[in-house]
N, C-alpha and C positions, 0 to 999 in steps of 0.2 A: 197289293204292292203300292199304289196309288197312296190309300189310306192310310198305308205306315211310312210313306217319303212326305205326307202331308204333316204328319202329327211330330216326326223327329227331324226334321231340319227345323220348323220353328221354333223345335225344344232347343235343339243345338245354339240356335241364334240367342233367346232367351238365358239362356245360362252363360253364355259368354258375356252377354251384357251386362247381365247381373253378377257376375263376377268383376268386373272392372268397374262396375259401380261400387261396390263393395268393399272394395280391396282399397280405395281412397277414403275412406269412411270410418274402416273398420280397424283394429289391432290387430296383430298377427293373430293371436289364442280364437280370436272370436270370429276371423275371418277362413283358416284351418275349419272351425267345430262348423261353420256357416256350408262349406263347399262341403263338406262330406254330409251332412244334410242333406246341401239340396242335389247331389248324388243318387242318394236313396228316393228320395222325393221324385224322382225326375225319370225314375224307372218305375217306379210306382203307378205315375199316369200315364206313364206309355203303354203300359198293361191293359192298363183301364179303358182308356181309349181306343187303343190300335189293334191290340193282343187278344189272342182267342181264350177260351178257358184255361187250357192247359199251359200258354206262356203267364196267366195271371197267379198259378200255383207256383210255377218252378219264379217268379220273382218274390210273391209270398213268401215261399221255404226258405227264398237269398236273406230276405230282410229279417226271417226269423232268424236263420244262421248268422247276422250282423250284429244281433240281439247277445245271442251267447256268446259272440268274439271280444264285445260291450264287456261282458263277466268277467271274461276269463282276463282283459287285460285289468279292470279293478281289484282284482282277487286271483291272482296268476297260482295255476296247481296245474301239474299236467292231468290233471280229472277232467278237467273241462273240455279236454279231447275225446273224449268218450259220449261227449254231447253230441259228436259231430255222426258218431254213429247212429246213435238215437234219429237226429234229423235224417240223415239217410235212410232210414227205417221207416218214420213216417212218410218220407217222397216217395218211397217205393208201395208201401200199404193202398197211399193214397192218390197218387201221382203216373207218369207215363214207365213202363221198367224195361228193362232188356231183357226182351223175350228169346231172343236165338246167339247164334256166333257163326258167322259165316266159312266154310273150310274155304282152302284153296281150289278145292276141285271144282266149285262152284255151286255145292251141294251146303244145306243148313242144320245145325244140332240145333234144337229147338230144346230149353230148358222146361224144366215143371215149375208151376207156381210158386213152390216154395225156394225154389233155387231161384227162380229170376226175382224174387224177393231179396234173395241173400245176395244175391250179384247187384241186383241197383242200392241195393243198401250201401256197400261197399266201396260200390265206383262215386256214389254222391259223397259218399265220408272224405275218401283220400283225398279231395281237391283242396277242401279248405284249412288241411295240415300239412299238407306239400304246400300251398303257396305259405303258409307261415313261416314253414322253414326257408322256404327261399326270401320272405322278409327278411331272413337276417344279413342280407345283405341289401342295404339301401339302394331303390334302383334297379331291380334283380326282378319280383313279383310285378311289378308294371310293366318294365320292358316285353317278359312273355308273354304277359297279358296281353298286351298287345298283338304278338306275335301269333299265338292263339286265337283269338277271333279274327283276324287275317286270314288264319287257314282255312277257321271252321265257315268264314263268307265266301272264300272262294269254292271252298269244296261245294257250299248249297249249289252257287250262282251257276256251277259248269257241271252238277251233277246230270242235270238234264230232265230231272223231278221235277214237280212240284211240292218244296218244301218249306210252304208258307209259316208254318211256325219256326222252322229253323232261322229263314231269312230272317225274320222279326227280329230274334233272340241275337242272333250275329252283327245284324244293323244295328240296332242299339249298344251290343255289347262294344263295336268298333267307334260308335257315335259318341259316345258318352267316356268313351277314352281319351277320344280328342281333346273335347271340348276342357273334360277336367284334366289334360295330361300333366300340367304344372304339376297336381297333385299325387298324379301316380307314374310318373316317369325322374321324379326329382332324383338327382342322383347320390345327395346326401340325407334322402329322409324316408323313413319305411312308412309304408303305409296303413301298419298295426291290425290289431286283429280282429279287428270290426270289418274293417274292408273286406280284407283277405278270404275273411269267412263268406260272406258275401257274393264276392268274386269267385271262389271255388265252387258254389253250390251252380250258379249261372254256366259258369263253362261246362261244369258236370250235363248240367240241363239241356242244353244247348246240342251237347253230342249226342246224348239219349236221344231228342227229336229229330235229328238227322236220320237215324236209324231206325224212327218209328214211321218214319215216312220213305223208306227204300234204300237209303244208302247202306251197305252191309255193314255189322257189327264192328269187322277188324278194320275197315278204314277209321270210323270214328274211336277203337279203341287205340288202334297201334297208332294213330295222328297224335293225339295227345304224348304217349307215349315216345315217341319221336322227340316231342316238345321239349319233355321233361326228365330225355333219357340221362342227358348229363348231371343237371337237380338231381333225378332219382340216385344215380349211380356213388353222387357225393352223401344222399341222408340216408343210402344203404351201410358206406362204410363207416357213418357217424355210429349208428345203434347196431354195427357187428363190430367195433372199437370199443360203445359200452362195454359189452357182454366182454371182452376178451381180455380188454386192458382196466386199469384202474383209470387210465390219462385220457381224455378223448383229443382226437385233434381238429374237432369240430366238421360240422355238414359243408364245409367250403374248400373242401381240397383243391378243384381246380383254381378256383377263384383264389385261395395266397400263393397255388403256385407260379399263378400269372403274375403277383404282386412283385413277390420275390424276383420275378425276374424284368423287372424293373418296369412295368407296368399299372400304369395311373387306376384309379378307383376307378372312373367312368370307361376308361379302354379296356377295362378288365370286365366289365361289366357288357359291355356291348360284343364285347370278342365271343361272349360265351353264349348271348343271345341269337348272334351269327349262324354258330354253330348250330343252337337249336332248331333253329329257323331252316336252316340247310338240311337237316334230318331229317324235322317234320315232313318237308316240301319233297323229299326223297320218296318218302312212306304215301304222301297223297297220292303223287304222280304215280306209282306204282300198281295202286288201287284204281284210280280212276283213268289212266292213259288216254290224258287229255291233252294237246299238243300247244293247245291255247294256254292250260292253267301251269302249263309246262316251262312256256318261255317266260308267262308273266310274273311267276313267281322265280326261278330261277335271275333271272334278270336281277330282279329287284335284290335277292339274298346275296348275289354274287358283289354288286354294287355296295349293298352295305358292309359284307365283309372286307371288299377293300377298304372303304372309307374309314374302319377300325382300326385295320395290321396298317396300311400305310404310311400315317403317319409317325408310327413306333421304329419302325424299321429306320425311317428317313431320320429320325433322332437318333436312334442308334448309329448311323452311319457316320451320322455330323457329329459324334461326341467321342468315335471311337478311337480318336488320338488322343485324349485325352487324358495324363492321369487321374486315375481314381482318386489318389486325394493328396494335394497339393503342398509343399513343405514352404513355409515363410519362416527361415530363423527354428524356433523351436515349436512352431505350433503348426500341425497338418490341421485341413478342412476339406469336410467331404465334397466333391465333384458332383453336386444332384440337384435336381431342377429343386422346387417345390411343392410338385406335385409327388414325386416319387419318396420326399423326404418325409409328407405326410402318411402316403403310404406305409415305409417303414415306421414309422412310429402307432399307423395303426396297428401292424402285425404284432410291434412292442405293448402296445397294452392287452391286447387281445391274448399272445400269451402270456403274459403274467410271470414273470421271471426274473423277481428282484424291482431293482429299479434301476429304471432309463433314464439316463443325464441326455439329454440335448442344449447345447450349449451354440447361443449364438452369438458369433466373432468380431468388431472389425479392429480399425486400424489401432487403436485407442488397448482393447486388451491384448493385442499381439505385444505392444510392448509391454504393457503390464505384464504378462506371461515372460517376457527377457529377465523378469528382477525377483519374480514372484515363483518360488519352486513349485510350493503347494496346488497355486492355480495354474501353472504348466503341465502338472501330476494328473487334478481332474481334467483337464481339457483333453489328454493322452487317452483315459480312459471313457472319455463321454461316449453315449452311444450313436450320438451325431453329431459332428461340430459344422455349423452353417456358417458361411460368409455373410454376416450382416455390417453393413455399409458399404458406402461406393468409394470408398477410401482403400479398403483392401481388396475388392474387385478390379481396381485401377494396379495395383501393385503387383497383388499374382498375373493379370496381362503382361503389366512391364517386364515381369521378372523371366516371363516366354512359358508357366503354368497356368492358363485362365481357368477358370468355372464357368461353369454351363450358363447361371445366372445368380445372381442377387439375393439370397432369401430375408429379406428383410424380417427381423424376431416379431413385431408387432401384425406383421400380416400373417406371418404361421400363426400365432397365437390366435388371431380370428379365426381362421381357416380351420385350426385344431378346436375348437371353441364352438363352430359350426357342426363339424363331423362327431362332438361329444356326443351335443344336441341329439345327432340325428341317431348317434347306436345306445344314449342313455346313459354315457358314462359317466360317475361322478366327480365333479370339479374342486380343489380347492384352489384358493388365491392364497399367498404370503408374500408380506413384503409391503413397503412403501406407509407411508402416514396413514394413522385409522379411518379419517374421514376418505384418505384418497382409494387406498383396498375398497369400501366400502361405496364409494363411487364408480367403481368398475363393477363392483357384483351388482348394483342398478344398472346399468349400461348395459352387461352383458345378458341379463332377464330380460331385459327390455327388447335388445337385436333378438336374441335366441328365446324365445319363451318357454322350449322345452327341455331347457337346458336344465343337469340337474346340478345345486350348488353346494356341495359336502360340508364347505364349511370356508370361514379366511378368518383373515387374523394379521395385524400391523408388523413390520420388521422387528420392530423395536424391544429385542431379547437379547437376553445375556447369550453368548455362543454357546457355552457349556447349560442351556435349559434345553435337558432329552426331552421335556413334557412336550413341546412344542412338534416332533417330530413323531412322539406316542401318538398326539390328537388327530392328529393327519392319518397313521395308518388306522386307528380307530372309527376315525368319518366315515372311510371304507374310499377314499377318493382314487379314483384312477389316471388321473389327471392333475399334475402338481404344477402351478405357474408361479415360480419363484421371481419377486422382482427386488432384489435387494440390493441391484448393483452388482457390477463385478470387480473386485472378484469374490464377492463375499461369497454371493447365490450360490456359486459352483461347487465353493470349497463344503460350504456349510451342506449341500445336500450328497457330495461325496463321504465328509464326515459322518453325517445320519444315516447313510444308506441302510444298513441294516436295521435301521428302528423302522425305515418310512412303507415298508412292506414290496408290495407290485404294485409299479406306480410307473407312468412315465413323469419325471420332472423335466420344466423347461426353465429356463434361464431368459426372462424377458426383461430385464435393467428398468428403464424408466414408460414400459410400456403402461404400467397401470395409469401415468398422469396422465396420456396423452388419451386413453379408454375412457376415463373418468371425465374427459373433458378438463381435466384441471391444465394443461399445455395442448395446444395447436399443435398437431402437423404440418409438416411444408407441404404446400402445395405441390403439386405432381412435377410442375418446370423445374421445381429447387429437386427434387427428387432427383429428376432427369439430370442435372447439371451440378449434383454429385456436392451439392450447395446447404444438406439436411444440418449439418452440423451448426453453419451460421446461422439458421434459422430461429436454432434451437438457444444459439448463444445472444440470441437479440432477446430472445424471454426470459432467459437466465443467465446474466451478464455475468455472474461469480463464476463461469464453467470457463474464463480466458485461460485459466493458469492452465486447466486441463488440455484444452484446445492447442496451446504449447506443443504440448508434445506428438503433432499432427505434422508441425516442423519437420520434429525430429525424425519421425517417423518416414517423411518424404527424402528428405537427405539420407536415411542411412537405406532404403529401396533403392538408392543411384547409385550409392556405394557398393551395395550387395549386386547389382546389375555389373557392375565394375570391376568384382571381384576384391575387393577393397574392406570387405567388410562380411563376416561369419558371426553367428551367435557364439556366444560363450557357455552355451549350455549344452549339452548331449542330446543328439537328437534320440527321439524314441527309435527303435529300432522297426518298429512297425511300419 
């Protein structure tokens, strides 16, 4: 024990250094490909050093298994899961296997050679295709992972063994989470199938040598199992949904239907790690009937469960007077934070259903929408209409309907831009001056480096060119940031809607200057002080005549509080 708290805490120290060296130094692309390097590298010599024979194979086997995940994300085939069998075949030929299963009575079925071949083959396979599947949800495969070698440390430390390779395996597996957790806790980026593979074969490992050294079969198998009963329960009805339906609804059923019910990406994410955590820690204590590892894990699963639902609850409670969605004259806007709005528009691309108008609002297009039927039409129909400016955030207050907050279009835009990045989905840009589009797809490679970029192309077209809205659904883009101004964006991607395929479009106005660098943003005070419009009008003196109608827009909000004053248009009945 001595020998391996000597060699992994200075690795621990070591890697966090050189990670902050690095990270000042380095690009994002190069500073990513650096940490999962020195990942690999860093379980490598702890093997080497600390590790007896048998922890230097089952890391061996991880980094071979990191090798095919390497493959399989270059050259993606679902064949390449059938690799994972193979590896399992060789850990078990060559490596430690599970030789028995422990009954309840207290009594052992002891398998024959060739079965505890086919049993370690099996148990090493499925880890590193359960955790892939659970990459697909960003945040998802780390968090357990963690939660996981949690278990499998505390199970060694209180089994009351001697289980010197387990500890090993567990210490480093929880050591080496830390240090890199940036990298595998992020809650907008998967950790791909290099890792994963990796990480599967380790934990596979890991519980195998628990069990070679006394802990019974079913703690280490049903522990796991605990882990991963809700994963499993969701990529069972994913592949009994193939087989039945033509449609799948994908391996994340709890997880959209936490979304759906109005729940953030990372709250959704953490609620269901909760829960795993609360299972597993259910299934140890039961096996092991330890009073110690009873309250210490307990403790901790209870605490973190609350620190998940609490906050959710306490928002729902503070928003639940609130209309759903807010009537100003003839334009409603949805009641949602923006974290929830991004949500729903994940679920919108995810299912692919046409296309999604997200349309964002403030003072400036409410009246445009008074004069303009067309863009009254699509804003009616968008699939989200967000309150952007503190011009109309200030109005729906006065008027005795607020919002929740602010969603300013240029920060979804990032924020959606970020989340593309992280699930691979592809981006088009349209809209604005060629050199300025073309300014923002630099800007946005640059922030996001693994973002993918389908295609862009300048505003500057005739309305009636369909090509424009063909080349889009062709690109294959899932993601459409229209910035053409309102109310052009709106009208023009309600018009194309059935050319532009399954797409979410957003409506981001003069977001690409301010991307491109080509105009400043106010500063956070002008932000605060609801001041973004002068800002903008001291860069772009010809926008007075527009700003005008900010006036008007302020006087006929005193009227409409006064009762003085009604739109002239038919509200939507919605």
């Amino acid at each position: 024990m001595v020998q391996v708290l000597s060699f992994v805490l200075p690795a621990v120290v070591v890697c966090f250094l050189l990670q902050r060296t690095c990270r000042r130094r380095m690009d994002i692309a190069q500073y990513n490909y650096f940490r999962d390097l020195a990942l690999v590298s860093v379980w490598l010599l702890s093997a080497l050093w600390a590790g007896s024979d048998v922890s230097r194979f089952i890391v061996g086997m991880a980094v071979f298994a990191s090798m095919a995940g390497t493959f399989q994300h270059s050259r993606p085939h679902w064949s390449w899961k059938l690799a994972y069998l193979g590896i399992g075949l060789l850990f078990a030929a060559a490596g430690p296997r599970i030789t028995y299963f422990a009954l309840p009575d207290g009594q052992y079925f002891y398998f024959s050679s060739w079965m505890s071949i086919a049993v370690t083959a099996l148990w090493v396979a499925v880890f590193p295709v359960l955790l892939q599947e659970l990459d697909n949800i960003p945040g998802m495969a780390g968090h357990l992972l963690a939660i996981s070698f949690s278990l499998l440390f505390l199970a060694t430390v209180f089994s009351g063994q001697d289980l010197a390779d387990a500890f090993f395996m567990s210490l480093c597996g929880l050591a080496f989470l830390g240090v890199f957790w940036s990298r595998h806790g992020h809650m907008y980026r998967r950790i791909g199938e290099s890792l994963t593979a990796m990480w599967g074969v380790l934990v596979a490992g890991t519980s195998i040598l628990g069990v070679s050294k006394g802990i019974t079969f079913s703690t280490l198998l049903l522990l796991p199992l605990g882990l991963f009963a809700i994963p499993i329960m969701e990529a069972s009805l994913h592949f009994a949904t193939l087989a039945f339906s033509s449609r799948s609804p994908g391996a994340a059923v709890l997880y959209r239907k936490l979304i759906s019910r109005g729940l953030d990406h990372p709250s959704a994410v953490r609620f269901i790690t909760s829960l795993c955590a609360l299972g597993g820690a259910a299934i140890a204590i039961s096996q092991l009937g330890n009073s110690v590892f009873m309250t210490i894990w307990l403790s901790v699963t209870v605490i973190f469960t609350g620190l998940t639902i609490t906050p959710f609850i306490r928002n729902m409670k503070e928003n639940g007077d609130m209309q759903l969605k807010p009537v100003i004259w003839s334009t409603s806007v949805d009641n949602v934070s923006m974290d929830y709005a991004l949500s729903k528009t994940r679920a919108a691309v995810s299912g692919g259903e046409g296309v999604a108008l997200v349309s964002t609002v403030n003072a400036l297009a409410v009246m445009e929408a008074e004069k303009n039927g067309a863009y009254a039409s699509a804003l009616r129909n968008s699939f989200l209409t967000l309150a952007d400016g503190a011009g109309l955030v200030w109005a729906l207050k006065f008027l005795g309907t607020p919002v929740q907050e602010r969603v300013a279009g240029i920060d979804f835009m990032t924020r959606l831009a970020r989340m593309a990045s992280a699930e691979g989905w592809p981006v088009y840009l349209l809209g604005a001056k060629p050199h300025v589009v073309e300014g923002a797809v630099r800007a946005l490679k640059q922030r996001f480096p693994e973002i993918v970029i389908a295609g862009w192309r300048d505003g500057y077209f005739s309305p009636d060119d369909s090509s424009v809205a063909r080349d889009i659904r062709e690109s294959g883009a899932r993601v459409l940031f229209v910035a053409m101004g309102v109310p052009r964006q709106e009208i023009w991607v309600t018009k194309n809607a059935a050319e532009l395929g399954n797409l979410v479009a957003v409506g981001v106005g003069g977001a690409f200057d301010v991307i491109s660098g080509m105009l400043k943003r106010a500063p956070e005070i002008w932000q605060k002080l609801g001041l973004e419009w002068l800002y903008r009008l001291i860069q772009e003196p010809w926008r007075w005549k527009k700003d005008l109608d900010l006036l008007r827009f302020a006087g006929k909000i005193v009227l409409s509080r006064a009762g003085l004053y009604r739109s002239r248009k038919k509200r939507d009945p919605r």
